[in-house]
N, C-alpha and C positions, 0 to 999 in steps of 0.2 A: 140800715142800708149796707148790703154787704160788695165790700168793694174787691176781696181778695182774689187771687187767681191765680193757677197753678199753670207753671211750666215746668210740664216735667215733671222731677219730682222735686219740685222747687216751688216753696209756696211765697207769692208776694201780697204785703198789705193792700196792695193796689196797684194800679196796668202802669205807671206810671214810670219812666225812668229817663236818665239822660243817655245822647247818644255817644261811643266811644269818641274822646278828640274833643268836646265839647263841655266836659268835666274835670273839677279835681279839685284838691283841697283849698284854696285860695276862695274858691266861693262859698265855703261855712257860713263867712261874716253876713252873706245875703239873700240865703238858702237855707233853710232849718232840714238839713239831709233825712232826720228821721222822719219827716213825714212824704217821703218818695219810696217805690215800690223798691227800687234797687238801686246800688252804685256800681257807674259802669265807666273807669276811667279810660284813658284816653290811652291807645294801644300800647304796650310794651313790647320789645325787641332783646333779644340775646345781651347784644351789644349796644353799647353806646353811639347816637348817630346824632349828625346834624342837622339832619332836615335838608328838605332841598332849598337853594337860592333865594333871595328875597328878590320881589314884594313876594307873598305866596299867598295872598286873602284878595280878593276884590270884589263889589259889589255888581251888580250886574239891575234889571228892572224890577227882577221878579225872583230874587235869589242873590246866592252869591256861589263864588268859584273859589275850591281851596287845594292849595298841594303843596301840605307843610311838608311831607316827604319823612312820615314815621322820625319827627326829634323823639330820641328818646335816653334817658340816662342808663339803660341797662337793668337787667333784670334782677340784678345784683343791689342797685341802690332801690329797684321797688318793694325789693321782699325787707330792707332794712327801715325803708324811712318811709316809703307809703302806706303798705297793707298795714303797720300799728296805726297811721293815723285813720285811716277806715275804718279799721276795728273798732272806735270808740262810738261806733252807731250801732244802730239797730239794723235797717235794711242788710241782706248779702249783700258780700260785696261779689261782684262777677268780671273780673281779669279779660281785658282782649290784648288775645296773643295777636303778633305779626311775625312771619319769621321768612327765611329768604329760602328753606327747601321742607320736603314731608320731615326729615329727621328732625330736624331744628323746632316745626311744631311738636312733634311728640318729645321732642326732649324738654321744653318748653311748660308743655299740658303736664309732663310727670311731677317737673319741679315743684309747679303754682297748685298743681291739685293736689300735692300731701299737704299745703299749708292747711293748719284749722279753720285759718278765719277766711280762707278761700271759700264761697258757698257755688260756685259753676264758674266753667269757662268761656268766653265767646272768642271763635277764632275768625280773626281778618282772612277772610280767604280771596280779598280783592285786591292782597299786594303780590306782585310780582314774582314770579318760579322764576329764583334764578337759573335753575336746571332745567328750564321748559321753556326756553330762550324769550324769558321776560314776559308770558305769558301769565295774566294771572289764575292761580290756581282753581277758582273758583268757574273761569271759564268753560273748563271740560268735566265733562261726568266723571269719567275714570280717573282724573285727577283727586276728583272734590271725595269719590267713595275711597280711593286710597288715601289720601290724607285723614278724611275721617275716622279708616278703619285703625290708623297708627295710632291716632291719638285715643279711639276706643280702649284700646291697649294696651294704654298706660294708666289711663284712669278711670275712678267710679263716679268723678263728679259729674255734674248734668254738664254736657257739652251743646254748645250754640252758635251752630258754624253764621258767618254774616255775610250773604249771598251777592254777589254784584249784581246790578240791572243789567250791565252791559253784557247781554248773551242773547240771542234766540230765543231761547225755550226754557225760563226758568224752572217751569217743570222739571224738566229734564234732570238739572240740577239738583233740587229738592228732593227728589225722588232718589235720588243717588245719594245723597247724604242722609236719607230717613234711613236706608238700608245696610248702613256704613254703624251705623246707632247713634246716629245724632238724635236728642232728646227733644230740643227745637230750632227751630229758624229763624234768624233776623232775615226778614224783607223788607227793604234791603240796604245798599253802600250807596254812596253817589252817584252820579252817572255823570261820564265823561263829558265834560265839557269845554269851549274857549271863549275869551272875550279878547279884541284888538283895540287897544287905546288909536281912535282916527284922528291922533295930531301926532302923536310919535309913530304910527303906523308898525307898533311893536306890542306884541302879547302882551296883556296885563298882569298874566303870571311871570315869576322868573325861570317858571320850569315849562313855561309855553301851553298846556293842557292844564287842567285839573279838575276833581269834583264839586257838579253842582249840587246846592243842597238850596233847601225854601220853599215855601208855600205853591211855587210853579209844580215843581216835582209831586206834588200830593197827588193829583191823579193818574200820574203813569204808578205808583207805588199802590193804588188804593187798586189798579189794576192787576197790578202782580200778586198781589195777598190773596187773591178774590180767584184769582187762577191757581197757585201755588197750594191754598186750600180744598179744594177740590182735587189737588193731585196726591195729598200725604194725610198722614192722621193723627202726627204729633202738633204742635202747637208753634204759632208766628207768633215773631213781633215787630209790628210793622214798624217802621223807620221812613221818613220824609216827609218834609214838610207842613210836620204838626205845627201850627201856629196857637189854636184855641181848642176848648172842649169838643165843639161838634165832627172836628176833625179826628181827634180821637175817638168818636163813635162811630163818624163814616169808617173808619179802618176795623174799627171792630166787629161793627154787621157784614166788611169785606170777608173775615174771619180771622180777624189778631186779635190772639188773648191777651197782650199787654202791647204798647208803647215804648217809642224812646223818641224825645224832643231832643232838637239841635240846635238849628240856627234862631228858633225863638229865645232859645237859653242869651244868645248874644247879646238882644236885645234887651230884652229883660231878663237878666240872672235870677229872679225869683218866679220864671214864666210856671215853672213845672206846675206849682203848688195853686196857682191861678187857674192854670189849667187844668188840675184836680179839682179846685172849686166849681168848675164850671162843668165838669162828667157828672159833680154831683147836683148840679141844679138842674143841668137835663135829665137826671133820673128823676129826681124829687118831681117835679113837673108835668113828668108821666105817669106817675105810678112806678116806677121802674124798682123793686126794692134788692135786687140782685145782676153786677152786673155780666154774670155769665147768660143771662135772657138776650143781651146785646151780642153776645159774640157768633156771629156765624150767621145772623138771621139774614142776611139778605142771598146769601148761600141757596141757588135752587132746591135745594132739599130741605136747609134749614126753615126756609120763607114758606113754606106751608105746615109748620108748625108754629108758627108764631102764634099765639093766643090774642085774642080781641082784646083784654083788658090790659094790655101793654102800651093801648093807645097808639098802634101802629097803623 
């Protein structure tokens, strides 16, 4: 059964990965890392931050809302005391920048992509321009293709900008970072969301807004891929509310050549690998013995190539 698949020029053992924010070394003990497609931790910043206010996590019916507010130790303690611990796997490892203007990602993308054990970049393009008065970057085209085009610039690695929901016409976007030479797509970040506690009659966030993420989210996402695919012709990787296997193939005949789980990671820390169990019983089960047959099939152009013995 071949499970590998190329982003880019970046090949993974399989679609499988966690989502930035949602990873890091503390889950080795319950997570066997080498058998997930890639490690993708939890965004890095210039500088050392604190994150915004507490509470910053709350659950909601059908999801949950988060606005840890980029904590981060600086980029300085992740090139000393993280990327060695990642490097003792197998999967790349792939760095999501956050940074507060275009220079700050291309200074950013130069540093992290001369590392060796760096194998690509993903850049947060849904935090905040401070120089575009708090607008985030990924909102506007002309933002997203100059940001892209800086961080082209400075490096050869495969770069993976990660797109917000919260815009109009993610096309739009996509289109503007394919062109920019983004290698591929995350679709997409959380989407903006609130929840009001109706006994203190006060936001359950401490920062009042944040991103939803969970099993709700999977069909505005499974929608965006499915649109975003049909506008570029490099390679997604869809993001929300993967819970199980089938979820990961609904995103994949949307047209995402790999995966990143989040908030099932919470619940079950050892969810990825279960959830790789289960892409592979729904192949086995159909016949399925490659899973790039999966990717794109439901794609109006893709879906009349789909072969009968696929058991479709």
């Amino acid at each position: 059964m071949k499970l590998a698949v190329d982003i880019g020029r970046l090949v993974l053992q399989n679609p499988i990965m966690p989502a930035s924010g949602t990873f890091g070394p503390e889950m080795a003990d319950s997570l066997d890392f080498n058998q997930i497609g890639a490690l993708v931790p939890k965004s890095i910043t210039k500088y050392p931050r604190p994150g915004n206010p507490t509470p910053r996590v709350c659950e909601t019916s059908a999801g949950m809302i988060n606005s840890i507010g980029i904590q981060s130790k600086g980029i300085e303690y992740y090139e000393k005391e993280l990327i060695p611990q990642y490097a003792k796997y197998s999967p790349p490892l792939i760095p999501s920048i956050s940074a507060d203007s275009i220079e700050e990602f291309a200074e950013m993308s130069a540093r992290l992509g001369a590392h060796p054990d760096v194998a690509a970049l993903e850049l947060n393009i849904s935090c905040p321009n401070l120089k575009g008065n708090g607008l985030a970057f990924g909102m506007e085209a002309d933002t997203t293709y100059t940001l892209m085009k800086a961080v082209r610039h400075v490096t050869d690695k495969p770069v993976i900008p990660k797109l917000t929901p919260n815009v109009t016409s993610i096309q739009t976007i996509a289109k503007a970072a394919e062109e920019a030479g983004a290698d591929a797509l995350n679709v997409a970040n959380t989407m903006l969301a609130m929840a009001i506690d109706v006994d203190t009659w006060k936001p359950k966030i401490g920062q009042g807004m944040g991103g939803f993420s969970g099993p709700a989210t999977k069909p505005v996402i499974v929608r965006l891929i499915y649109q975003t695919a049909q506008a570029v012709n490099i390679p997604i990787i869809g993001c929300g509310g993967i819970m199980n296997g089938e979820d990961v193939i609904e995103m994949m005949l949307a047209g995402a050549s790999a995966v990143q789980v989040g908030t099932a990671s919470f619940i079950q820390p050892d969810a990825m690998i279960r959830i790789l169990e289960e892409v592979k019983l729904y192949m086995s089960e159909r016949g399925i013995d490659d899973i790039h047959t999966v990717i794109g099939a439901a794609l109006p152009k893709k879906a009349e190539e789909v072969k009968p013995e696929c058991g479709m």
